[in-house]
MIDOFI-746087 format. One record per residue: x, y, z of N, C-alpha, C in turn. Coordinates in nm, 3 decimals, decimal comma, m for minus. Example, Ala and Ser with C-alpha at 12.3 -4.5 7.8 and 13.67 -1.06 7.14 Angstrom:
MIDOFI-746087
> neast | nnorth | nup | caeast | canorth | caup | ceast | cnorth | cup
> 1,319 | m0,569 | 0,780 | 1,230 | m0,450 | 0,780 | 1,320 | m0,330 | 0,780
> 1,285 | m0,225 | 0,708 | 1,367 | m0,106 | 0,714 | 1,290 | 0,003 | 0,787
***
This chain:
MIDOFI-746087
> neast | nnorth | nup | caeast | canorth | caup | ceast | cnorth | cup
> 4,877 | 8,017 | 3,919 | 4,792 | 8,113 | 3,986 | 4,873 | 8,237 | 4,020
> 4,818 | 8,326 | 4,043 | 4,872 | 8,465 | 4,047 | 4,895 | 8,473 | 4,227
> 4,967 | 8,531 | 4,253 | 5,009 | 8,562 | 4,376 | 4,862 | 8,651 | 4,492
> 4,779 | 8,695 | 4,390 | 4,658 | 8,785 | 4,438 | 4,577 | 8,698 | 4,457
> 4,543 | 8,600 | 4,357 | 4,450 | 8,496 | 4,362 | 4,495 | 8,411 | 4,503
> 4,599 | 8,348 | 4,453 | 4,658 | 8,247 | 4,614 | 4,622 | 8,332 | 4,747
> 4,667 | 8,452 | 4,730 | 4,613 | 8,549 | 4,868 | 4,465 | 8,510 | 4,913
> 4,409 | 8,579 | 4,802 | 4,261 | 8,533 | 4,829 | 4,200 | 8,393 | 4,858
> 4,273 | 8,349 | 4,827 | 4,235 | 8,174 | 4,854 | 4,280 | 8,166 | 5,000
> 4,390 | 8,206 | 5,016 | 4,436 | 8,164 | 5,186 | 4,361 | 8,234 | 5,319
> 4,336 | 8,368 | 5,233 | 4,207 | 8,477 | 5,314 | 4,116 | 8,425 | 5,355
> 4,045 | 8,368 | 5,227 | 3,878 | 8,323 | 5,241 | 3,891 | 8,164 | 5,323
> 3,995 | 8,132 | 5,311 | 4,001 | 8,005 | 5,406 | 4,017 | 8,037 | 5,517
> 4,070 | 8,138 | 5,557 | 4,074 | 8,119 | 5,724 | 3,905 | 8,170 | 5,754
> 3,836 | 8,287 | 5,709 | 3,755 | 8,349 | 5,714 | 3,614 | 8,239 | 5,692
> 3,605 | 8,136 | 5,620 | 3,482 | 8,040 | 5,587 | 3,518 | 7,929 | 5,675
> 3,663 | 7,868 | 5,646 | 3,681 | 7,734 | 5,673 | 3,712 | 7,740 | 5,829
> 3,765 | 7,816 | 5,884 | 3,795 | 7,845 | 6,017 | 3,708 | 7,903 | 6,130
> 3,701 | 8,014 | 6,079 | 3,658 | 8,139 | 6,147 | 3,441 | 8,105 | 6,166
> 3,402 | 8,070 | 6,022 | 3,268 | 8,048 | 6,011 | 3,279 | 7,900 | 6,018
> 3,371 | 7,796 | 6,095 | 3,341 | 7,647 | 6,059 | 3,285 | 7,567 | 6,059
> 3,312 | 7,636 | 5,870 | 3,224 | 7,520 | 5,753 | 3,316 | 7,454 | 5,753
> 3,306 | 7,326 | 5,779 | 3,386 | 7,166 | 5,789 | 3,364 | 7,160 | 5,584
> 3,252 | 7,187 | 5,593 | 3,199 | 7,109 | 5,413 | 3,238 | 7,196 | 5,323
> 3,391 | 7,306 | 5,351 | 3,395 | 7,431 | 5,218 | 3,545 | 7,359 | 5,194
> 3,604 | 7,255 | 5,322 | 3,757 | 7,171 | 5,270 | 3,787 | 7,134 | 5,142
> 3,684 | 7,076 | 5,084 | 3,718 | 7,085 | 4,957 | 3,755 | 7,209 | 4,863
> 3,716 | 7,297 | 4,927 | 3,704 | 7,450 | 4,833 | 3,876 | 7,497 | 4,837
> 3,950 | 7,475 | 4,956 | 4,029 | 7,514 | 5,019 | 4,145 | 7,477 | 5,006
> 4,117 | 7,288 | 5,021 | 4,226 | 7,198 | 5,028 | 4,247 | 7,062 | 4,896
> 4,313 | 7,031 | 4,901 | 4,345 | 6,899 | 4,821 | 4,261 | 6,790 | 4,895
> 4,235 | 6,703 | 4,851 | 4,159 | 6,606 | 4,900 | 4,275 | 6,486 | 5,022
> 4,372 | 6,518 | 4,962 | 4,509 | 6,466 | 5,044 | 4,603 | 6,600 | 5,103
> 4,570 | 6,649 | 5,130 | 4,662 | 6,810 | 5,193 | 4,697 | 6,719 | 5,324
> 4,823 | 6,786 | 5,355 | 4,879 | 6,699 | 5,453 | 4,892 | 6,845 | 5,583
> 4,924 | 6,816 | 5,674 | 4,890 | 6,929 | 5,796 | 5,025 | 6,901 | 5,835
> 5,188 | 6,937 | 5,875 | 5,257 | 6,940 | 5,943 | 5,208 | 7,043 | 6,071
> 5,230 | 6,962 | 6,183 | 5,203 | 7,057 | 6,324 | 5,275 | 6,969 | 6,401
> 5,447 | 7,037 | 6,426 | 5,542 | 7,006 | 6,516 | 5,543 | 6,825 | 6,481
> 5,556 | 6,769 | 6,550 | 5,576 | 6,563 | 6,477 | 5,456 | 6,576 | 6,451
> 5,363 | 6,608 | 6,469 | 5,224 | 6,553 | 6,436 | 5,216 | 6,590 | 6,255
> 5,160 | 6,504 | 6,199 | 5,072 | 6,506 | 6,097 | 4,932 | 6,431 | 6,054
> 4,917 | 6,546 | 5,971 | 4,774 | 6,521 | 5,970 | 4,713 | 6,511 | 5,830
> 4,657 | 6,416 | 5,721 | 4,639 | 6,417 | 5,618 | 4,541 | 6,363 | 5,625
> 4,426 | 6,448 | 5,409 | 4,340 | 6,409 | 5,420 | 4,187 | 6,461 | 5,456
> 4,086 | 6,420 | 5,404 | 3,940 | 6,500 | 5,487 | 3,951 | 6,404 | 5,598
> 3,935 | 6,263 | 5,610 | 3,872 | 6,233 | 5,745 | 4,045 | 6,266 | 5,845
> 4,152 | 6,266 | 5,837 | 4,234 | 6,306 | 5,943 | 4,228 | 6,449 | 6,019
> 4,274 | 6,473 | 5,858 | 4,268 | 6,671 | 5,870 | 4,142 | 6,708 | 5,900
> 4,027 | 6,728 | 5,825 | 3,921 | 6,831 | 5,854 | 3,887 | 6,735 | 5,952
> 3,839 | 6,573 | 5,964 | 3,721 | 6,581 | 6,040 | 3,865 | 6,534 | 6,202
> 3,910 | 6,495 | 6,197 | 3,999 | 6,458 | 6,314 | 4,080 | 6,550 | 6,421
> 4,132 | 6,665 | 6,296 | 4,186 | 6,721 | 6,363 | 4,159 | 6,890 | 6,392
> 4,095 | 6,931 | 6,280 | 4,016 | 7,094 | 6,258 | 3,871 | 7,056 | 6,354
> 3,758 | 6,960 | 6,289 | 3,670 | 6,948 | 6,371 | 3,647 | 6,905 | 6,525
> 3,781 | 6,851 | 6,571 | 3,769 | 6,815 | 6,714 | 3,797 | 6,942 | 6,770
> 3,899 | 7,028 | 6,691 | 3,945 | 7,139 | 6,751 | 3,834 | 7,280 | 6,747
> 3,763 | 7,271 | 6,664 | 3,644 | 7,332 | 6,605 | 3,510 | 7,287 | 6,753
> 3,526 | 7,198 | 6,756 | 3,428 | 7,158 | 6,853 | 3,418 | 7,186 | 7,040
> 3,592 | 7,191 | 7,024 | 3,611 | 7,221 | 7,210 | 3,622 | 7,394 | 7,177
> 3,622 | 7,495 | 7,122 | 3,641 | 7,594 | 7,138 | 3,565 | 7,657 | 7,031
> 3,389 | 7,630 | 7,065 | 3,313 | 7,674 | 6,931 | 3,275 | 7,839 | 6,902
> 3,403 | 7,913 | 7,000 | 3,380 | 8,100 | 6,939 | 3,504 | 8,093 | 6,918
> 3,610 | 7,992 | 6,860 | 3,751 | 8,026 | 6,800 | 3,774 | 8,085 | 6,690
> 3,791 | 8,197 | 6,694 | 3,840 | 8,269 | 6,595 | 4,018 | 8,349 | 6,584
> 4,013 | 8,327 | 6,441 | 4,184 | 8,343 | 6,371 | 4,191 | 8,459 | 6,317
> 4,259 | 8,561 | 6,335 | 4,335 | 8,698 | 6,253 | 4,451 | 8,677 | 6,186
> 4,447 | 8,710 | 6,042 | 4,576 | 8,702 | 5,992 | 4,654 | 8,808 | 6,027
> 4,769 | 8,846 | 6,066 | 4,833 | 8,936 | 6,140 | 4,918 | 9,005 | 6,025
> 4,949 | 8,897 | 5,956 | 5,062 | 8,905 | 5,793 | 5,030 | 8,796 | 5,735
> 5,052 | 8,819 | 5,580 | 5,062 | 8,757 | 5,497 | 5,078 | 8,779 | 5,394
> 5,208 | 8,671 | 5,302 | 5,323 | 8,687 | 5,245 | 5,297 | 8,577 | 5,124
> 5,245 | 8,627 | 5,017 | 5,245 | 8,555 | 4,915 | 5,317 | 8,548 | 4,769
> 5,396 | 8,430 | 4,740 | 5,470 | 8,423 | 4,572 | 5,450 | 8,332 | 4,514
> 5,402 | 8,329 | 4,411 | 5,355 | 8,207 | 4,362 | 5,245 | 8,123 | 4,449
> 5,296 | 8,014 | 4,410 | 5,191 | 7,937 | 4,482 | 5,269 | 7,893 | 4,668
> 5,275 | 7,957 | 4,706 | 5,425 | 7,943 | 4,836 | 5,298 | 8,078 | 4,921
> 5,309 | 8,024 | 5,040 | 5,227 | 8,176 | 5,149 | 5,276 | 8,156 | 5,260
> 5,314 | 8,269 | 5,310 | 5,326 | 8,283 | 5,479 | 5,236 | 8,318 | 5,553
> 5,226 | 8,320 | 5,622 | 5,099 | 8,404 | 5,737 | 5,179 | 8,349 | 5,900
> 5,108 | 8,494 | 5,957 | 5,141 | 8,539 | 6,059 | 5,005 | 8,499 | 6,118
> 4,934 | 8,428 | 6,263 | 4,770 | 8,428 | 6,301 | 4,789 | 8,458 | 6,460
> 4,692 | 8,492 | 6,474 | 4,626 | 8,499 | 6,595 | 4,510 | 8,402 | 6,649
> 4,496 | 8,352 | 6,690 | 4,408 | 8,251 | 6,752 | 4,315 | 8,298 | 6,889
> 4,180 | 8,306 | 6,921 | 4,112 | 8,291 | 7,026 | 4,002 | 8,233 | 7,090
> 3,975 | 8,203 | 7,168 | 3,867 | 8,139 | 7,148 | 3,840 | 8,044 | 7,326
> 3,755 | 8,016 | 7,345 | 3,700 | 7,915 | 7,527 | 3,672 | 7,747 | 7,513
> 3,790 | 7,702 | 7,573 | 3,779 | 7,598 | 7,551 | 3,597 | 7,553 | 7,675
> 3,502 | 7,498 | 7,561 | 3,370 | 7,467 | 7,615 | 3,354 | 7,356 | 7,647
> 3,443 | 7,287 | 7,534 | 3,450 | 7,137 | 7,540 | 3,584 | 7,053 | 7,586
> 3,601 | 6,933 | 7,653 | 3,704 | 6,881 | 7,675 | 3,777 | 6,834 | 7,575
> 3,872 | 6,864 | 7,562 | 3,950 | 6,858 | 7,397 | 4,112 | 6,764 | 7,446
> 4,143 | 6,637 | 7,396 | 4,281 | 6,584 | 7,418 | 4,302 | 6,533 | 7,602
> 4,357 | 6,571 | 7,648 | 4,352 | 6,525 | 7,755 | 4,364 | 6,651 | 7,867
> 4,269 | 6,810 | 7,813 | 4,245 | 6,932 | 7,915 | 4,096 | 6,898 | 7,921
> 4,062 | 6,986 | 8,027 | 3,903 | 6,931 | 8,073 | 3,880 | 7,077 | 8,113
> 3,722 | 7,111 | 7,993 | 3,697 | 7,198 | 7,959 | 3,668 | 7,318 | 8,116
> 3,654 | 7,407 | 8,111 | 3,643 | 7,510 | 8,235 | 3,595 | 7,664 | 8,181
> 3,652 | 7,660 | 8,062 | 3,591 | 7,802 | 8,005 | 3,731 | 7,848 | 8,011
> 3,803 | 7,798 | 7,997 | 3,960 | 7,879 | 7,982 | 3,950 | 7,990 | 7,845
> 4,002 | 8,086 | 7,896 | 4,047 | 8,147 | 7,772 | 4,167 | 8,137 | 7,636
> 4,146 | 8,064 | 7,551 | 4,274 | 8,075 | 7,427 | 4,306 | 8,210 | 7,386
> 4,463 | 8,230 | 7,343 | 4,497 | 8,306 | 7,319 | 4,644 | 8,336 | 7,220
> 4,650 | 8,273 | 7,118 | 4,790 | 8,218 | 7,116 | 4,754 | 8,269 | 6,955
> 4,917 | 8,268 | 6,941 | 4,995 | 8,313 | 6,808 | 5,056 | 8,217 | 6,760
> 5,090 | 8,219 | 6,595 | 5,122 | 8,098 | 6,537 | 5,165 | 8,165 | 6,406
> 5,274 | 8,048 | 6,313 | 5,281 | 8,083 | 6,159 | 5,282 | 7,983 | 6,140
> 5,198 | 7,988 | 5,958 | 5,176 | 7,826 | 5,873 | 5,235 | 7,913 | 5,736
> 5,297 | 7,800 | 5,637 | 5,395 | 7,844 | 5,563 | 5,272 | 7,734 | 5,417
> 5,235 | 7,750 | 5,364 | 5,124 | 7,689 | 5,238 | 5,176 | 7,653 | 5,145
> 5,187 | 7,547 | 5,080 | 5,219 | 7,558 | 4,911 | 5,058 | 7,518 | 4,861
> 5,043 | 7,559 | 4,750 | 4,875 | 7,568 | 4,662 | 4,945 | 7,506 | 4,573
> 4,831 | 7,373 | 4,499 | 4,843 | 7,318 | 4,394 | 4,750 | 7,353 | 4,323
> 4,710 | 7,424 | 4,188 | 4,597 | 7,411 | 4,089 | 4,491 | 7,504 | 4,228
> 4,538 | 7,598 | 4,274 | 4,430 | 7,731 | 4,372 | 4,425 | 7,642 | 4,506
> 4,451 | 7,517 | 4,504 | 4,388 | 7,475 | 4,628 | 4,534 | 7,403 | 4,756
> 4,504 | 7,463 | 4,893 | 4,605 | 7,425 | 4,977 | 4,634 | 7,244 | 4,943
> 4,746 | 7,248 | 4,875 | 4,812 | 7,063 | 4,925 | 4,881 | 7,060 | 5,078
> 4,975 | 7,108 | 5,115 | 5,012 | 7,092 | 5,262 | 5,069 | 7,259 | 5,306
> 5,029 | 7,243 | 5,462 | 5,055 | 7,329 | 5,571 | 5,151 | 7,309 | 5,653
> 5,247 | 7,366 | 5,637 | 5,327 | 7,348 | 5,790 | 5,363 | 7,480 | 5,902
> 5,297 | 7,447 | 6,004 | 5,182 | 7,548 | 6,093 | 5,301 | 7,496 | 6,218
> 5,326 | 7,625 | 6,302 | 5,395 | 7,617 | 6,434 | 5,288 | 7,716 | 6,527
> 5,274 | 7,755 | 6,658 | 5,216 | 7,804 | 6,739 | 5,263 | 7,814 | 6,912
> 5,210 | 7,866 | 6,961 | 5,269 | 7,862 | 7,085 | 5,157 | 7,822 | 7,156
> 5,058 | 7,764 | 7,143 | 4,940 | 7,713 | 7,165 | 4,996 | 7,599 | 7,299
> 5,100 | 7,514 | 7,229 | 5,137 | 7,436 | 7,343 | 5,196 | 7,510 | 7,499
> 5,261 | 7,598 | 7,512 | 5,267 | 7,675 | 7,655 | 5,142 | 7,710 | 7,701
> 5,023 | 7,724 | 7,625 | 4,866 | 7,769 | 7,685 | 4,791 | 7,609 | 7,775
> 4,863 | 7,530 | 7,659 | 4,811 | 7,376 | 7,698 | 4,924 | 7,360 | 7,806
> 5,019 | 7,373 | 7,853 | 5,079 | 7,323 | 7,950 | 5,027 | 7,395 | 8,086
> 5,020 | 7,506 | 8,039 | 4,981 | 7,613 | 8,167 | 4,807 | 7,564 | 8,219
> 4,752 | 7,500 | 8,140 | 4,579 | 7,437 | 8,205 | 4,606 | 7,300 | 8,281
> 4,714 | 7,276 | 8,228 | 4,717 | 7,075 | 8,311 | 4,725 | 7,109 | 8,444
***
C-alpha cells in the first residue's frame, strides 16, 4: 500500500470507527485479530478489542470525540499524534459517572497488513484524568 492510501485508512478510522461509533465498520479498519497494546493491557480481536474494550469505552463517554493532531506515515508503519474529548455519562471501570469532562492527549504507532490495522500500540495520559476523578 502506498503511504497516501495507509493515511487515508488511519484518517477514515478515527473519523467512522471512533468519532461516528460505528462498532460494525472494525472490519473495514482492522484485522479480524488486531491486537491493541495500551500500557500492560492488551487487547485482541472483535469481541476483546471492538466490543470489550472501544465499545465499553464508546458507551461511558457517548460525545467522545478524537483529533488527529499529526500524522506520520511510511509504508505500512503510522504515527499519530490525538486528542481525545468527551463526558463521562456512563460509569465506566471502577469511576462513577458525574458528567466529568475528558480531555487528554495520546500517541498510537500502527502497522497495516493488506490496508487494514493488525496491531496498535497507543500511550495517553488519560490515566492522570482517571486518577484525578477517584
Amino acid at each position: 500500500m502506498t503511504d497516501t492510501k495507509n493515511e487515508t485508512i488511519l484518517r477514515t478510522m478515527i473519523r467512522v470507527f471512533w468519532n461516528e461509533k460505528n462498532l460494525d465498520s472494525f472490519a473495514e479498519f482492522f484485522h479480524p485479530d488486531a491486537v491493541l497494546h495500551a500500557g500492560k493491557t492488551h487487547y485482541s480481536g472483535i469481541e476483546d478489542f471492538r466490543d470489550g474494550y472501544a465499545g465499553r469505552f464508546m458507551a461511558a463517554f457517548p460525545d467522545l470525540h478524537h483529533e488527529i493532531e499529526f500524522l506520520l506515515v511510511k509504508g505500512d508503519l503510522g504515527a499519530m499524534r490525538f486528542r481525545g474529548t468527551g463526558t463521562l455519562e456512563h460509569d465506566h471501570n471502577d469511576l462513577t459517572a458525574r458528567g466529568q469532562k475528558l480531555d487528554y492527549h495520546g500517541t498510537a504507532f500502527f502497522r497495516l497488513v493488506d490496508g487494514r490495522i493488525a496491531e496498535v500500540w497507543s500511550h495517553s495520559d488519560m490515566w492522570q484524568w482517571v486518577d484525578a476523578q477517584r
